[in-house]
FIVEX-387424 format. One line per field, with one value per atom (N, C-alpha, C): y, x, z; atom name. Coordinates in steps of 0.1 Angstrom, whole numbers, plus 2048, in hexadecimal, padded with zeros to 3 digits. Each point is the difference from the previous one (the first is absolute). Example, Ala and Ser with C-alpha at 12.3 -4.5 7.8 and 13.67 -1.06 7.14 Angstrom:
# residues 2
north	c(7C7 / 80C / 80C / 80B / 80B / 80B)
east	c(884 / 7F7 / 809 / 7FC / 809 / 7F8)
up	c(84E / 800 / 800 / 7F9 / 800 / 808)
atome	c(N / CA / C / N / CA / C)
# end
This chain:
# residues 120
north	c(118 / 802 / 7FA / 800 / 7F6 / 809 / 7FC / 803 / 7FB / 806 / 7FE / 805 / 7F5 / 804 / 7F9 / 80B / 7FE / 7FB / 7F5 / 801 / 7FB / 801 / 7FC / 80A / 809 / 810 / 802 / 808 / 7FE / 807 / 800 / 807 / 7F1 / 803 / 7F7 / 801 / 7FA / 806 / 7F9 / 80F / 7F7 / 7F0 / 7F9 / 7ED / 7FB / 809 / 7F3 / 7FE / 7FB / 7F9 / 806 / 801 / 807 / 7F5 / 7FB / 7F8 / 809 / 80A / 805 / 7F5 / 806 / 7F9 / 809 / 7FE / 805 / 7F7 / 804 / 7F6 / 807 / 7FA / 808 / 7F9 / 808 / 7FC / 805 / 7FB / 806 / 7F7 / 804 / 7F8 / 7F9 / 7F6 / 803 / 7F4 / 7FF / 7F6 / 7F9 / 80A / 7FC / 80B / 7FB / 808 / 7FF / 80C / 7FC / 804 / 80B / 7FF / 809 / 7FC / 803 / 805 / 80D / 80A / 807 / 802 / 80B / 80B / 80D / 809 / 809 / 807 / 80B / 80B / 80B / 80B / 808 / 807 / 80A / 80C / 808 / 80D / 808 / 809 / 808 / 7F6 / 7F0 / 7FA / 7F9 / 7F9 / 7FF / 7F1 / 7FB / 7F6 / 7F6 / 7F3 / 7F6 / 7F0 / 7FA / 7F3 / 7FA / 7F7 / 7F9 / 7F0 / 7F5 / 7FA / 7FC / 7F4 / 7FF / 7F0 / 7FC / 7F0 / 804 / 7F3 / 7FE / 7F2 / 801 / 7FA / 7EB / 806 / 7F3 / 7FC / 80C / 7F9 / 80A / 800 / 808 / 80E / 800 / 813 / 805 / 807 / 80E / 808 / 803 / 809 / 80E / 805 / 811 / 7FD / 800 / 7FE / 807 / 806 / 805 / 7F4 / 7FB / 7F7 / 7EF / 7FE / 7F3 / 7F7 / 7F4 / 7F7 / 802 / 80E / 802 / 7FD / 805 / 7FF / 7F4 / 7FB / 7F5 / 804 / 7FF / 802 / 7F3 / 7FA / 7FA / 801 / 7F8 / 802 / 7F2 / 801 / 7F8 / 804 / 7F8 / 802 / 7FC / 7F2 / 7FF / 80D / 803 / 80C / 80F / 801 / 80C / 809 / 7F8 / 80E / 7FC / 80A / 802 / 802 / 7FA / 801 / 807 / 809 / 804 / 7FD / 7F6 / 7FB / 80B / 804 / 80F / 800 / 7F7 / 7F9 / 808 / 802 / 809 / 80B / 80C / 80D / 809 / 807 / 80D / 80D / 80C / 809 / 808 / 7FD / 80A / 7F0 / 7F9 / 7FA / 804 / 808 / 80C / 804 / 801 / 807 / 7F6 / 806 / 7FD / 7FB / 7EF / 7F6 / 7FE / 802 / 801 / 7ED / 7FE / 7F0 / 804 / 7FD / 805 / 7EE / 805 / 7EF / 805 / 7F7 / 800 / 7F5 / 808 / 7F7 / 804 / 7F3 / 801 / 7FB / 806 / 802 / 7FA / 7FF / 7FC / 80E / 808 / 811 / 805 / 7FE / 804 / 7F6 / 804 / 7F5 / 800 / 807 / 802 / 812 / 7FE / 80B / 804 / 801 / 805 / 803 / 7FE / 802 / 800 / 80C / 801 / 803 / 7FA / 800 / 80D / 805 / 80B / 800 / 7F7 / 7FF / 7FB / 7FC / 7FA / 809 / 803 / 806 / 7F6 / 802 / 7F8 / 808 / 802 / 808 / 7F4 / 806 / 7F7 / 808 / 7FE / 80A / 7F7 / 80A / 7F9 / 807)
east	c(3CE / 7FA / 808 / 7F7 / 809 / 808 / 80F / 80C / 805 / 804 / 80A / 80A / 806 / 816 / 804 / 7FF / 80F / 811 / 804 / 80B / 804 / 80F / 807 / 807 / 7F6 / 808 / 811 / 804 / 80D / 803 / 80F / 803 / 80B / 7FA / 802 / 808 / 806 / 801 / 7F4 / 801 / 7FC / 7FF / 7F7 / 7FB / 803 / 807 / 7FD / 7F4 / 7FE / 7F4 / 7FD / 7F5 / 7FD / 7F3 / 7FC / 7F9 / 7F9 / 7F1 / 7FF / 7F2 / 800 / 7F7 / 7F6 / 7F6 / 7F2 / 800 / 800 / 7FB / 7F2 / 7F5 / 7F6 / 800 / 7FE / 7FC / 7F7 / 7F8 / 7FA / 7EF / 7F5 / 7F7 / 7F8 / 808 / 7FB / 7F5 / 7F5 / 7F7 / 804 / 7FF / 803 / 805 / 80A / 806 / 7FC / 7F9 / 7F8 / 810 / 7FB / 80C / 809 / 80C / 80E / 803 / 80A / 80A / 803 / 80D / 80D / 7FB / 7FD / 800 / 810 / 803 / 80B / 801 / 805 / 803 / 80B / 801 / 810 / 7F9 / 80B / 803 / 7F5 / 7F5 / 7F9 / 7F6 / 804 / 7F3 / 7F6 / 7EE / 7FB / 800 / 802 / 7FB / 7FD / 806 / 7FB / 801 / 7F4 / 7FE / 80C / 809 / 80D / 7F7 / 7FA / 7FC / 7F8 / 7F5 / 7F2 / 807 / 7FA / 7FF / 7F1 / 7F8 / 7F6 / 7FC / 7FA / 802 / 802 / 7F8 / 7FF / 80A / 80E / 80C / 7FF / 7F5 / 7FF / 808 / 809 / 806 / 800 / 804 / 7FD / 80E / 802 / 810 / 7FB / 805 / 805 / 805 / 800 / 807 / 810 / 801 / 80F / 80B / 7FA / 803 / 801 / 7F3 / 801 / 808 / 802 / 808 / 80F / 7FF / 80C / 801 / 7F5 / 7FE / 7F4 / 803 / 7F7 / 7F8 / 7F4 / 7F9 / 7FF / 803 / 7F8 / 7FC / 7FA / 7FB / 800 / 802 / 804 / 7F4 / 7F4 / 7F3 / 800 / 80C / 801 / 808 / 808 / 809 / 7FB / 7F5 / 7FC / 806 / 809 / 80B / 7FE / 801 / 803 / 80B / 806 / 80C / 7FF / 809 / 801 / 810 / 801 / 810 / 801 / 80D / 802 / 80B / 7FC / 80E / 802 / 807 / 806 / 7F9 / 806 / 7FE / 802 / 7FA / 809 / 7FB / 807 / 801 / 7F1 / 7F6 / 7F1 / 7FB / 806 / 7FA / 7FF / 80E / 803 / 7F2 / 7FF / 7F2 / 801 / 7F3 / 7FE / 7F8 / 804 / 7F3 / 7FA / 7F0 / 7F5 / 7FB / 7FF / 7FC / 7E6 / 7FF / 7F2 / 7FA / 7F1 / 7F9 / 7F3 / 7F5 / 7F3 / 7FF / 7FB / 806 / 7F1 / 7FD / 7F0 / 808 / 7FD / 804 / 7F1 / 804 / 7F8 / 7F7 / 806 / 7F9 / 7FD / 801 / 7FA / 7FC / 7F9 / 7F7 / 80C / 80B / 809 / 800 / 811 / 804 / 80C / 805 / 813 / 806 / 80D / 80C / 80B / 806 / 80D / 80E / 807 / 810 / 802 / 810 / 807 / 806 / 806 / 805 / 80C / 80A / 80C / 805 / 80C / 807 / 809 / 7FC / 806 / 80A / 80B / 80A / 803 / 802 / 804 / 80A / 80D / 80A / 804 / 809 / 801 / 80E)
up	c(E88 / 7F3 / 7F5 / 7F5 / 7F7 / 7F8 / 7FD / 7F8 / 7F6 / 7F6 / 7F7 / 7FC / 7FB / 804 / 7F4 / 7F9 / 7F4 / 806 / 7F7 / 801 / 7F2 / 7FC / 7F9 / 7F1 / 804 / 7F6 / 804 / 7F6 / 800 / 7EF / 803 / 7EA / 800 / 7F1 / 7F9 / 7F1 / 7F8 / 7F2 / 7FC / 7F0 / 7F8 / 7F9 / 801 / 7FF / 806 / 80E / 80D / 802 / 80D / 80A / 810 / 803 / 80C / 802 / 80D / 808 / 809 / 7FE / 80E / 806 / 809 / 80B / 809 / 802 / 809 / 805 / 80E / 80B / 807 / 807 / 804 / 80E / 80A / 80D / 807 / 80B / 806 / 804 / 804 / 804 / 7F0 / 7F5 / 7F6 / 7FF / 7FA / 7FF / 7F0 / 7F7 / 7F0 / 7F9 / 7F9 / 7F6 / 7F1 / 7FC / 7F3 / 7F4 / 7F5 / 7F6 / 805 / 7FD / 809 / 7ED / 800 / 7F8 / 7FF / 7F8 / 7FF / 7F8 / 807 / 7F7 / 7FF / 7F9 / 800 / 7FF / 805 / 7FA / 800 / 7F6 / 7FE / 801 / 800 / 7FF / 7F1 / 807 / 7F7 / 7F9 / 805 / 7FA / 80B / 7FA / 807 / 804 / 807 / 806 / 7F8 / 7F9 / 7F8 / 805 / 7FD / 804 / 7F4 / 80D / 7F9 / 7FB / 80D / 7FF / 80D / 7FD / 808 / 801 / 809 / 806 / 806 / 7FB / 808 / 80C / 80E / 804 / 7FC / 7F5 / 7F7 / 7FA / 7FD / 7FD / 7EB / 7FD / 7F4 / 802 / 7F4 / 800 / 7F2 / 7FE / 7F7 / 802 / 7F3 / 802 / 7F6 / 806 / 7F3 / 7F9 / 7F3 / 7F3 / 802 / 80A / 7FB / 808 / 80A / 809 / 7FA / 7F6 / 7FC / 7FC / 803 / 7FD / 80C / 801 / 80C / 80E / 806 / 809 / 807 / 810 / 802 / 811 / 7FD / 809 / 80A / 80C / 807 / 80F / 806 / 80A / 80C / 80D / 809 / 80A / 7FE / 804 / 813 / 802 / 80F / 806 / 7F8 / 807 / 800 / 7FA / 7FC / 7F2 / 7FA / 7FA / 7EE / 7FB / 7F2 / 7F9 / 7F8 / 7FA / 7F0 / 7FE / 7F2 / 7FC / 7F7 / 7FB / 7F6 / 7FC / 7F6 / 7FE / 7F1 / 7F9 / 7F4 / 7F8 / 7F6 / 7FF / 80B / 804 / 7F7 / 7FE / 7F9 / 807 / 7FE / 807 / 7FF / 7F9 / 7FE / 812 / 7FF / 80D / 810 / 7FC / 811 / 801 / 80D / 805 / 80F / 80B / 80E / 7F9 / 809 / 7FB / 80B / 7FC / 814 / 7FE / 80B / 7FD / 807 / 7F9 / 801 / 802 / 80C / 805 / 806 / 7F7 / 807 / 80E / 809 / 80E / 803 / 808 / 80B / 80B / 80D / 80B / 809 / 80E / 807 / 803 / 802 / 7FE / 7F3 / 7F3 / 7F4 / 7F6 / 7FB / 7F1 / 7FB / 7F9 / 7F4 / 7FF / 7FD / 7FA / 7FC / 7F6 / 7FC / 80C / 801 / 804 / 7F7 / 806 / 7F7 / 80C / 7F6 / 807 / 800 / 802 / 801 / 7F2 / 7FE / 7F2 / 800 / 7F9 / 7FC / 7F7 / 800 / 7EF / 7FC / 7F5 / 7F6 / 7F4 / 7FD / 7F9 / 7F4 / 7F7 / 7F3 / 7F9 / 800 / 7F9 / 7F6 / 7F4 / 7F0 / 802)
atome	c(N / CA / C / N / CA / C / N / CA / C / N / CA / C / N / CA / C / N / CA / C / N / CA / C / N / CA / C / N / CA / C / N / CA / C / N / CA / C / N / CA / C / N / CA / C / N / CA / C / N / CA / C / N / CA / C / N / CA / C / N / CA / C / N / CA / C / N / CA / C / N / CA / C / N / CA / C / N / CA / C / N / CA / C / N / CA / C / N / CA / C / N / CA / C / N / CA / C / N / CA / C / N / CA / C / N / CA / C / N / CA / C / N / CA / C / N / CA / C / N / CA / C / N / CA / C / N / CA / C / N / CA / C / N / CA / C / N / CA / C / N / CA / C / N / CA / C / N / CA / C / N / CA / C / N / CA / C / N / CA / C / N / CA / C / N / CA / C / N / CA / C / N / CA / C / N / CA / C / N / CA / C / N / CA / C / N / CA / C / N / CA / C / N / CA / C / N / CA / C / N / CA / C / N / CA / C / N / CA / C / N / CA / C / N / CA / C / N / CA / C / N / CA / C / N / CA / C / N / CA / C / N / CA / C / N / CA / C / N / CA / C / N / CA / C / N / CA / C / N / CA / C / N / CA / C / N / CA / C / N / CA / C / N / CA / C / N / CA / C / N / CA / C / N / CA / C / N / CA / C / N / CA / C / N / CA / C / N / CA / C / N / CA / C / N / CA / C / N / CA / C / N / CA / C / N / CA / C / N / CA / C / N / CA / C / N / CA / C / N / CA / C / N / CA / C / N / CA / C / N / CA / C / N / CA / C / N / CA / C / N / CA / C / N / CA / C / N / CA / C / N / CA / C / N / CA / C / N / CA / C / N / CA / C / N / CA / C / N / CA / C / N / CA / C / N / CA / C / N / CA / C / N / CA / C / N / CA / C / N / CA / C / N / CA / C / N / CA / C / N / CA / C / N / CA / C / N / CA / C / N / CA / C / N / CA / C / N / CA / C)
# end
């Protein structure tokens, strides 16, 4: 079945840089929009940023200009660059992908998550 695998979480200071990565495997036909949602402690679940198969993305305003969405369409994987961090950035980042499989039309998958720590 098909998988996704965060990697590259880790603490960090405050305005460093963190590189995570989604990789997807499994029987995949096409990978439609591939993104980073996050969440902390007592909060809900928020879309960080979208890549669309077409390469178009969309950021959260808290995120913009900071962080960089891309995607590696032979390899399967999505990248989120996460350059001048600050500590409201801590949270498990889930890497989320519309995947059509040889057994399904389409449907989300989600990672386990990555943590990400940001200390000042």
């Amino acid at each position: 079945q098909v998988q996704l695998v965060e990697s590259g979480g880790g603490l960090v200071q405050a305005g460093g840089s963190l590189r995570l990565s989604c990789a997807a495997s499994g029987s995949i036909v096409r990978i439609g929009n591939m993104g980073w949602y996050r969440q902390s402690p007592g909060k809900q679940r928020e879309l960080v940023a979208v890549i669309t198969s077409g390469g178009s993305t969309n950021y959260a305003d808290s995120v913009k200009g900071r962080f960089t969405i891309s995607r590696d369409n032979a390899k399967g994987t999505v990248y989120l660059q996460m350059n001048s961090l600050k500590p409201e950035d801590t949270a498990v980042y889930y890497c989320n992908a519309y995947i059509v499989t040889i057994q399904t039309y389409g449907m989300d998958y989600w990672g386990k998550g990555t943590l990400v720590t940001v200390s000042s």
